[in-house]
C-alpha positions in Angstrom: -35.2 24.4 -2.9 -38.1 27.2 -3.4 -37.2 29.7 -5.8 -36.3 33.1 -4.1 -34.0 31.7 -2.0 -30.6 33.0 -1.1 -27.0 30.9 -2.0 -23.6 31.6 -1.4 -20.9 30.1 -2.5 -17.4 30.2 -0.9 -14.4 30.2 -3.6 -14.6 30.6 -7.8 -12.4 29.0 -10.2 -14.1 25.9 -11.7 -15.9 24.6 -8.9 -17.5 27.7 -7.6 -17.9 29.3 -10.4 -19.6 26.8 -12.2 -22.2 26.3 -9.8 -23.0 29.6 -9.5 -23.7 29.9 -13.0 -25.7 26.8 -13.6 -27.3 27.6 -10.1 -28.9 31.3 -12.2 -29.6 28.8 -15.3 -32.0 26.9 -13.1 -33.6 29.6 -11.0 -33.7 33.1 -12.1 -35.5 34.0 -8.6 -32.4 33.0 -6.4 -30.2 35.4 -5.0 -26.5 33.7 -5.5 -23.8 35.4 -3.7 -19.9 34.4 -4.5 -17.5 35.4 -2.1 -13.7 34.9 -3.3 -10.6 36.1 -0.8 -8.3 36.4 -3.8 -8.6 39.2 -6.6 -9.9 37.0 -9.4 -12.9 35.1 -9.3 -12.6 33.0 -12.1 -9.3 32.1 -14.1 -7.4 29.7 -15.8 -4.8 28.6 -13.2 -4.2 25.6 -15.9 -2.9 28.4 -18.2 -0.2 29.8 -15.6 3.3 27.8 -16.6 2.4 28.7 -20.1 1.7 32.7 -19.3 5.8 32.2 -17.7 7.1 31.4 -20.9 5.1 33.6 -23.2 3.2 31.0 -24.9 -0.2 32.9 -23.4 1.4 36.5 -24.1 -1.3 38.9 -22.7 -2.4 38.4 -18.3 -6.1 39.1 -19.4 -6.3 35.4 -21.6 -5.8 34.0 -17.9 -8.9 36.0 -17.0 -12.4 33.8 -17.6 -14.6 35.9 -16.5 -14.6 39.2 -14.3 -17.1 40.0 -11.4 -18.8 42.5 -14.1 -19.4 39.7 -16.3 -21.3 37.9 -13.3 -23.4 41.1 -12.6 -24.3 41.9 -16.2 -24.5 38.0 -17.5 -25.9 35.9 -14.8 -26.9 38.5 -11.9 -24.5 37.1 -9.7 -23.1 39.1 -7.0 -18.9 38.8 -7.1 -17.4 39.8 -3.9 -13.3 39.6 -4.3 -11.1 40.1 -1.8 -13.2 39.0 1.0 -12.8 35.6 2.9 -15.8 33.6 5.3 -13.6 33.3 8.6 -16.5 31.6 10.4 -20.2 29.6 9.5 -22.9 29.6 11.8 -24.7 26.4 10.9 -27.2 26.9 13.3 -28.2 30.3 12.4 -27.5 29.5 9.0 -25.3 32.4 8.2 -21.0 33.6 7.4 -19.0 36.0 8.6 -17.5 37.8 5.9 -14.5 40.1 6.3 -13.2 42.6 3.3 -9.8 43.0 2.6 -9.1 46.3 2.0 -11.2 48.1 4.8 -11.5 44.7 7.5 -15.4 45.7 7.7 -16.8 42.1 9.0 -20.6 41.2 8.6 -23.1 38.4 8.3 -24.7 37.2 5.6 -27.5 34.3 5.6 -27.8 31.5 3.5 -30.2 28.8 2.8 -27.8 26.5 1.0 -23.9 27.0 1.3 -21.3 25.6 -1.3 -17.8 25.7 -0.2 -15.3 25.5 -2.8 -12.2 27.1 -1.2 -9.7 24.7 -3.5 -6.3 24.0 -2.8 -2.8 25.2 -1.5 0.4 24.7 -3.1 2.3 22.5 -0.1 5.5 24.1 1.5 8.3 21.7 2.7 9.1 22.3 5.9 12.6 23.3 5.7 15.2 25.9 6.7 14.9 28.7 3.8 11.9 28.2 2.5 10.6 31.3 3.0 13.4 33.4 1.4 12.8 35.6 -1.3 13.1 33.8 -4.9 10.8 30.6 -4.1 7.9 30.5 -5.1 4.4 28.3 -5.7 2.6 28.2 -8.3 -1.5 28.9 -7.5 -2.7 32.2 -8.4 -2.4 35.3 -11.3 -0.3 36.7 -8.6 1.9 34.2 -7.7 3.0 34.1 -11.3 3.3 37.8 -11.9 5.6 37.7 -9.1 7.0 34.8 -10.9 7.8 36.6 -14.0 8.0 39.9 -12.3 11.7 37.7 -10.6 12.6 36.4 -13.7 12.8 40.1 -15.6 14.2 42.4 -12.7 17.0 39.3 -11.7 18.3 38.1 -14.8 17.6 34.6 -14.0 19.5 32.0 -15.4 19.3 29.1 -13.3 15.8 27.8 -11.9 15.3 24.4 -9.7 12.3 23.1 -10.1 11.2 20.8 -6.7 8.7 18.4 -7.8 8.2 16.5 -11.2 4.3 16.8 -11.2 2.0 18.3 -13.5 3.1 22.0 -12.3 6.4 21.0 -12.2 6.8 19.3 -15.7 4.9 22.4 -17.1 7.0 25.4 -15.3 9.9 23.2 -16.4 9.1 23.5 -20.1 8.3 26.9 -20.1 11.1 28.1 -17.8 13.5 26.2 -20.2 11.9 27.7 -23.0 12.9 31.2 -21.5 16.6 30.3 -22.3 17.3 29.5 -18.2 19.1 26.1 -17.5 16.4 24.4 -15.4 17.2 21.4 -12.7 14.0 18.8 -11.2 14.3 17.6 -7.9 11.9 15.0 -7.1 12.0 12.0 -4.2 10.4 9.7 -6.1 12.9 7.6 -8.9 10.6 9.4 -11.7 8.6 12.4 -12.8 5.5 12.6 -12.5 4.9 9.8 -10.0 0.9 9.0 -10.4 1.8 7.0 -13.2 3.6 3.4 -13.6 7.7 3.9 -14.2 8.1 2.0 -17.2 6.0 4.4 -18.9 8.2 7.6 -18.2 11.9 6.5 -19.5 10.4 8.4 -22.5 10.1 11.6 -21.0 13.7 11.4 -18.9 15.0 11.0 -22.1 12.4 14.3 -23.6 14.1 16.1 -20.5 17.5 15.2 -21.1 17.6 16.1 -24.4 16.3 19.7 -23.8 19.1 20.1 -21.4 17.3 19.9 -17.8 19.4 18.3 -15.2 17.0 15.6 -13.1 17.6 15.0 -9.2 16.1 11.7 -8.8 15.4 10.1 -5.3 16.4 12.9 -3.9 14.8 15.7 -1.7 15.6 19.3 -0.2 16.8 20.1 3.0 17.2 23.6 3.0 17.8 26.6 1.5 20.4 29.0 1.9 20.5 33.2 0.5 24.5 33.8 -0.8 26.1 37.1 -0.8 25.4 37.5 -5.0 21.8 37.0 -4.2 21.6 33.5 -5.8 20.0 30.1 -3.4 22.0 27.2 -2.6 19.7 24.2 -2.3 20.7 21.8 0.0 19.9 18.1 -0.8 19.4 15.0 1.2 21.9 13.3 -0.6 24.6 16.0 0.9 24.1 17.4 -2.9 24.3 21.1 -3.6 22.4 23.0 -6.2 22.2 26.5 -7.3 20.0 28.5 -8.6 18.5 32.4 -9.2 15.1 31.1 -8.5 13.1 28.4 -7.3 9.5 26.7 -7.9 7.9 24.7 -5.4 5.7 22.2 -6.9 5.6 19.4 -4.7 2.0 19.2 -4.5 -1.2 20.8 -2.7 -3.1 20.2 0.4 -7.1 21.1 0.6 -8.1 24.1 1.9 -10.3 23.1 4.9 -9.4 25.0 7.9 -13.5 26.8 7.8 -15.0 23.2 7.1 -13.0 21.6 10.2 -13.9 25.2 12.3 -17.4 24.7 11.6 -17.5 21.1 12.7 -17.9 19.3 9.2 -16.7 15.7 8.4 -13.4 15.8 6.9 -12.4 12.4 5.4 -9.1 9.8 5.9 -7.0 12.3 3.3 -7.9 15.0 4.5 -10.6 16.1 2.3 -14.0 17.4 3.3 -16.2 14.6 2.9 -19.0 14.3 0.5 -21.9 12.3 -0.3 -22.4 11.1 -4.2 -25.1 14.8 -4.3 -21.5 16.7 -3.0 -23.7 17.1 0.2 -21.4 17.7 3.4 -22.6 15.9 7.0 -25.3 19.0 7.0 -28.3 19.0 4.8 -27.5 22.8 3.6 -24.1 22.4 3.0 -21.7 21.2 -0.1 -18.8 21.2 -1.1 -17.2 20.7 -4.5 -13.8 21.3 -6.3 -10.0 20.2 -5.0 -11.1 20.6 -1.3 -13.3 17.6 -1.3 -12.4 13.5 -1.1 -14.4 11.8 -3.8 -14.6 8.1 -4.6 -12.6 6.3 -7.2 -14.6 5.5 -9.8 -12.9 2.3 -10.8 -11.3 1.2 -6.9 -14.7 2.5 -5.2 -11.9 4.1 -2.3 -11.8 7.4 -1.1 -9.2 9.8 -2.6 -7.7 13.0 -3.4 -8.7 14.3 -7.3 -7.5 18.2 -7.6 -8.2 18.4 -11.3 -10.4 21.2 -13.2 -12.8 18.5 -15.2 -14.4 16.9 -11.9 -14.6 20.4 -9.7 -16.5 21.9 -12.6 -18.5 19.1 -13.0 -19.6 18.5 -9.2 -20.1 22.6 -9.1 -23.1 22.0 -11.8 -24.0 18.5 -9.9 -24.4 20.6 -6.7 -26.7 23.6 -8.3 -28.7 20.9 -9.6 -29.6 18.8 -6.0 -30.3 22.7 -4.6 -32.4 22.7 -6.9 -33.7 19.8 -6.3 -32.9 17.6 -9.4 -31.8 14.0 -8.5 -28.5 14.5 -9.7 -25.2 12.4 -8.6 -21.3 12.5 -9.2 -19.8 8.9 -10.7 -16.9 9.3 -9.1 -13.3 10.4 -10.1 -11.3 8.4 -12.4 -8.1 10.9 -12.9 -7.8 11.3 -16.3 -5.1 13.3 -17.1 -2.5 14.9 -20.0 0.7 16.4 -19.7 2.7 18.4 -22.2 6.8 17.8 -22.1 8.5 19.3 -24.9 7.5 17.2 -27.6 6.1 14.3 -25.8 2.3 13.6 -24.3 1.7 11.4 -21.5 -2.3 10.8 -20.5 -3.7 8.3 -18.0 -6.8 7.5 -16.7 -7.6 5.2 -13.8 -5.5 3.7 -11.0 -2.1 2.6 -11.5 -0.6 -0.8 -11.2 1.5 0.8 -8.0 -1.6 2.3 -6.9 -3.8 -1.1 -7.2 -1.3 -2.6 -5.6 -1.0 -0.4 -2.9 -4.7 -0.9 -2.6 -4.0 -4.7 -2.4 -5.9 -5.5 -5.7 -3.5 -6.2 -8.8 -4.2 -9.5 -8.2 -7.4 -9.3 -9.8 -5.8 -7.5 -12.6 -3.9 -7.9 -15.9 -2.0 -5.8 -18.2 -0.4 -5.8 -21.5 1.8 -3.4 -23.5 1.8 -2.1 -26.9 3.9 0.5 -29.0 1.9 1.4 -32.5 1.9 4.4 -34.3 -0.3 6.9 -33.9 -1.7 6.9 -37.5 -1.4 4.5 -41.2 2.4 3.5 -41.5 2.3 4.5 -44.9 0.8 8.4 -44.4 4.2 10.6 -43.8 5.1 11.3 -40.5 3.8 8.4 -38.5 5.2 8.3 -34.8 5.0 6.0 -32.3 3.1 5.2 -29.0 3.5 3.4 -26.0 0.5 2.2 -24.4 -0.5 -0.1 -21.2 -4.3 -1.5 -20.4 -4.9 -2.6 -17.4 -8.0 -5.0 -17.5 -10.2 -7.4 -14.8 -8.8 -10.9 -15.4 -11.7 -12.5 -14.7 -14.2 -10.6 -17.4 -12.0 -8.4 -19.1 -13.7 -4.8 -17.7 -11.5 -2.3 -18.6 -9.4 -0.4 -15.2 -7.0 1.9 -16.3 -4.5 2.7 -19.0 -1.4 5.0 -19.5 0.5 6.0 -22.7 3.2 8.3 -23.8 4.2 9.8 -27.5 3.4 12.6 -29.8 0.3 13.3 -31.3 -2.9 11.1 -30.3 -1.9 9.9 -27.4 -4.8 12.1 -25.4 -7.3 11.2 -28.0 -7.0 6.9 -27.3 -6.7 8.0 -23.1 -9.9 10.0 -23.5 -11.7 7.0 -25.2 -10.5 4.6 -23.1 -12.0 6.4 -20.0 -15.4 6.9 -21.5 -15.1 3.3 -21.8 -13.9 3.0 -18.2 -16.9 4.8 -17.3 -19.6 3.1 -19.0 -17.8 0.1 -17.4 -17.0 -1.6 -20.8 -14.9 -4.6 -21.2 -11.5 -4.8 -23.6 -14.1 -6.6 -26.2 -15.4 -3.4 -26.2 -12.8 -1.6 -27.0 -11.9 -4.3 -29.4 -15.1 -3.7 -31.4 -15.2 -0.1 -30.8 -15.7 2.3 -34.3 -13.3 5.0 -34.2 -12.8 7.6 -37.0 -10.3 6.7 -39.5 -8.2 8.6 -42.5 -4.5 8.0 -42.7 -3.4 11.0 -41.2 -5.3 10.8 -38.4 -5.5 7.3 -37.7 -5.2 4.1 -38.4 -7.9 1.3 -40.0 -6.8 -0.8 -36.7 -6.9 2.4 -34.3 -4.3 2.1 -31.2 -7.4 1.5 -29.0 -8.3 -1.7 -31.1 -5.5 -3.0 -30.7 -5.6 -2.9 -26.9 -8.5 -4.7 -26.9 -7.5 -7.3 -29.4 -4.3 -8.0 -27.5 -6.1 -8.5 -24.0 -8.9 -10.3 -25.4 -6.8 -12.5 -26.5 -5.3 -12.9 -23.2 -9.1 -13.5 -21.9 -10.0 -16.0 -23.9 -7.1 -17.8 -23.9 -5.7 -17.4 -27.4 -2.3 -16.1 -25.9 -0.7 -16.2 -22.5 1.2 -13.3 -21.5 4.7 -13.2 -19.2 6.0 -9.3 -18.3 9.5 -8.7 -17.9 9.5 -8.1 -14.3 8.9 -12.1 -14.4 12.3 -12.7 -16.3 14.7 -12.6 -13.3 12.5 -16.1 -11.5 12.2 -17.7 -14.3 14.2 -21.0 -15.7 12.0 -20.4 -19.4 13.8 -20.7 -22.6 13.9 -16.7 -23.9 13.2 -17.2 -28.1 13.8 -14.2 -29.6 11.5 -14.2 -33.1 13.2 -10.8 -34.8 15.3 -10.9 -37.7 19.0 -11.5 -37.4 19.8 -8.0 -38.1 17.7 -6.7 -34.8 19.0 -9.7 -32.5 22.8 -7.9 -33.0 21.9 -4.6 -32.4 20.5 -5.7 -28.4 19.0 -8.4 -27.5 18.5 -10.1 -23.6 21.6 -11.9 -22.7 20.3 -15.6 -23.0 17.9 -15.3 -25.4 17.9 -18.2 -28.4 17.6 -16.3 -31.9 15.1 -17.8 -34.7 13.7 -15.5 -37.0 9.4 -15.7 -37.1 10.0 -16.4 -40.9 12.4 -19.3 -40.2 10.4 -20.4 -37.1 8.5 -23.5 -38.8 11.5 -24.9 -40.1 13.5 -24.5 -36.9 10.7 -26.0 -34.7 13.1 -29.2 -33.5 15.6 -26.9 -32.1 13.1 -25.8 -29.4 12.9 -27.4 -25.9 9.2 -29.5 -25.2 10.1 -29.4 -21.7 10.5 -26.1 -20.7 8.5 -23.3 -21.0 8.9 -21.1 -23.6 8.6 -17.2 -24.2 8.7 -15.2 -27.2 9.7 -12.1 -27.4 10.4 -9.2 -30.5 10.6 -5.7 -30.9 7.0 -5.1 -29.6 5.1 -8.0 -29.0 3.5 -8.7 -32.5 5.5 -11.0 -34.4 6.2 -12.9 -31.2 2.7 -13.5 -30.6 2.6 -14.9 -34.2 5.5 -17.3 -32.9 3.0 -18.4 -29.9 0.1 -19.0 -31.5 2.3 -21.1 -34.2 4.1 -23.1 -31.2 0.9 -23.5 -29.1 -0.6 -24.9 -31.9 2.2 -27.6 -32.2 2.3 -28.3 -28.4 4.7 -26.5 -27.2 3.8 -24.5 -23.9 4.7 -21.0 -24.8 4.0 -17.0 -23.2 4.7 -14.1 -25.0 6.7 -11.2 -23.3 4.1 -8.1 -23.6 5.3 -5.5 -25.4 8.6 -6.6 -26.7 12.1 -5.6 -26.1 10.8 -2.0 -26.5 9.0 -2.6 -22.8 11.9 -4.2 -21.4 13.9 -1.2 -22.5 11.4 1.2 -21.3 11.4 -0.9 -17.6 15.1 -0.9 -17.7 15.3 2.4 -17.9 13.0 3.5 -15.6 14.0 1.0 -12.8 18.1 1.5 -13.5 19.0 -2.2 -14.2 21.9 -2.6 -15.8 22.2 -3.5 -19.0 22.6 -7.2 -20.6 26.5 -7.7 -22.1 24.7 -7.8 -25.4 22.9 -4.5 -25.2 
């Protein structure tokens, strides 16, 4: 594109704005226009649960930059409160139409960046409209928020929907003093990642006193004479509560792409090209709006996170500009704060390969270290699953849950996602150590140790979901103290230390599998019974796993547990 020309860009936030400020970086002869229908062009929606609970005290920390700060910085002309009802491709112009005085006009462009986001989806049921419910998207959605929560002395709050923005309205709600409820269809919070991972933060919840409605949905919603809402619930239920937060997830904002005759993809997402380029050459589109490709499945999908729409919002300044410049794709990488509990993922789930029909290619093994040297005070554990290729170990996806570091080994493990790396990778990788920071064997080591010993051969892995179908004798390798605390109801137990001596006890025609408290020792035993002919698998991830899955899944407990 020539210098000189003219750009406009439809929406801030991170998308928008970020491409209108690396657009003036590269040219300082365009003309970039930004036209934004809400009253802030660019703000920290990420920050909004936390500005409810008075963690961010002051509205202005929300505020990343103003339209002034466009105008004096970067010569970018802010429009706010204005909204592009229309595009006329062929004429290459918008119609713009202001607010506050409804003065419509036309403005042409050369190239057009559409980064109207997404909106906060509204079950459609009785009630949902009445006053006290509310989404979460904007500054003035959570003034009005707070704004409830002062002038009606809320004490009770149901949360509907156990994603990010619900997990994180949750916390700061509770931290407010209100008694807060979670309804949510699916049997767990935050549903994008694998069950078994999230038994740790039912119990986070629990202990901070918020109710969970699990598998179950709303039906409607009902105003009472006291000015409280009675949630109705699927399951014939009843809640009630003094105010309500609808987080049950957000749709993109495509009604102009789909007007102006622009491809709109299988989820519903305007489709883009690898260069964020829309199905006409002076068109993109960046941001939550847009489908993007999985990095890691190569299949279309929806990605509304702040890291990708600022990153395709510089990607598409830079092909205006004509720099050969392309977006890898989305992995999801995320982190969530609960309380005192982290949970981070990056790349697909199992549920969500297998939905895509390809967890038969894949493998996965559990582990539960500590996030830094045993021996430095205040050491708390981890629990972590990779997700590898079984056929050359490339590294998919991985999930963990725990206190401190448990963002820092996600955010390695999706740089190593991204450069494609393999678990020997990760097994050879050189992290920074000192005790109270980490260990000499970091947690992402060990990852890769344990599944590249799974690749090569060195140990065969059996998960506990396998346990039910199986006739293999269940060897329990922990110390006699541990076996009588819980143990699985037919396990045999023989101590790791006694294991040598004990050998003739064993069966040579069945298949064995070890297990202990989280997979270590009872590799050990493997490798010691392999090596004396015995065919063995070791249960990944130890009876810590197989509480975490019976948790999350709601089997009943073993006699002995």
């Amino acid at each position: 594109m020539k210098a000189g020309k003219r750009i406009i860009i439809i929406g801030g936030v991170a998308g928008g704005a970020s491409c209108a400020t690396r657009a003036r970086r590269l040219s300082e002869e365009a003309e970039i226009l930004l036209i934004e229908k809400g009253p802030y062009v660019s703000f920290a929606n990420c920050g909004l649960p936390y500005y409810v609970g008075n963690v961010i005290k002051r509205e202005e920390a929300l505020l990343v930059a103003t339209p002034e700060l466009f105008k004096k910085r970067f010569k970018i002309d802010v429009r706010v409160r204005s909204e592009v009802e229309a595009i006329d491709r062929k004429n290459c112009e918008v119609e713009i139409v202001e607010a506050e005085t409804g003065r419509r006009y036309r403005e042409k462009y050369d190239a057009l960046v559409l980064s109207p986001g997404a909106s906060p989806i509204k079950p459609p049921v009785p009630g949902v409209d009445l006053p006290g419910i509310f989404t979460v998207r904007n500054i003035p959605d959570i003034r009005e928020v707070k704004g409830w929560i002062k002038n009606y002395a809320v004490g009770r709050a149901m949360v509907v929907g156990g994603g990010f923005i619900g997990l994180e309205m949750t916390e700061n709600l509770a931290g407010l003093g209100i008694e807060v409820s979670i309804a949510e269809m699916q049997q767990q919070v935050m549903p994008l990642m694998d069950a078994e991972m999230i038994g740790p933060v039912h119990d986070e919840l629990g202990r901070h006193g918020v109710t969970l409605r699990l598998g179950d949905a709303v039906s409607g919603f009902d105003r009472l004479p006291d000015g409280s809402i009675s949630i109705r619930m699927l399951s014939g239920a009843k809640e009630m509560a003094d105010l309500v937060i609808l987080a049950v997830g957000v749709r993109p904002e495509t009604k102009l792409a789909r007007e102006s005759g622009l491809d709109i993809g299988e989820f519903g997402g305007i489709r883009v090209n690898e260069q964020m380029l829309t199905n006409d050459p002076k068109i993109w589109a960046v941001g939550d709006a847009v489908e993007v490709q999985d990095f890691v499945t190569g299949r279309w999908a929806l990605m509304p996170l702040a890291g990708p729409a600022n990153r395709q919002g510089r990607i598409a300044a830079d092909v205006i500009f004509g720099r050969d410049r392309t977006f890898r794709g989305g992995q999801g990488t995320m982190v969530c704060g609960v309380f005192g509990l982290r949970l981070a993922s990056t790349g697909p789930s199992e549920k969500a390969l297998n939905r895509a029909g390809l967890w038969e290619k894949c493998e996965k093994v559990y582990l539960h270290p500590l996030n830094h040297a045993t021996y430095f005070p205040g050491a708390k554990q981890m629990s972590l699953k990779l997700i590898f290729s079984k056929s050359d170990g490339r590294v998919v996806s991985a999930q963990a849950v725990g206190q401190d570091g448990v963002e820092k080994r996600i955010d390695v493990i999706s740089m190593a996602i991204q450069k494609n790396a393999t678990v020997f990778d990760l097994e050879e990788a050189e992290l920074s150590y000192a005790p109270q920071f980490g260990a000499a064997r970091d947690p992402v080591n060990m990852a890769g140790m344990i599944a590249a010993n799974v690749i090569r051969g060195d140990a065969r892995v059996a998960h506990w979901e396998e346990l039910g179908n199986s006739d293999a004798f269940i060897l329990d390798v922990r110390d006699s103290s541990e076996f009588r605390k819980g143990h699985v109801g037919n396990a045999v137990n023989v101590p790791l230390n006694d294991l040598r001596a004990r050998m003739e006890e064993l069966p040579k025609e069945r298949e064995i599998w070890t297990y202990c408290q989280v997979g270590q020792r009872s590799y050990y035993a493997s490798r010691v019974l392999s090596q004396h002919r015995f065919a063995v698998k070791n249960l990944s991830g130890g009876y810590k796993t197989h509480q975490l899955r019976n948790r999350a899944t709601g089997l009943k407990k073993t006699n002995d547990e």
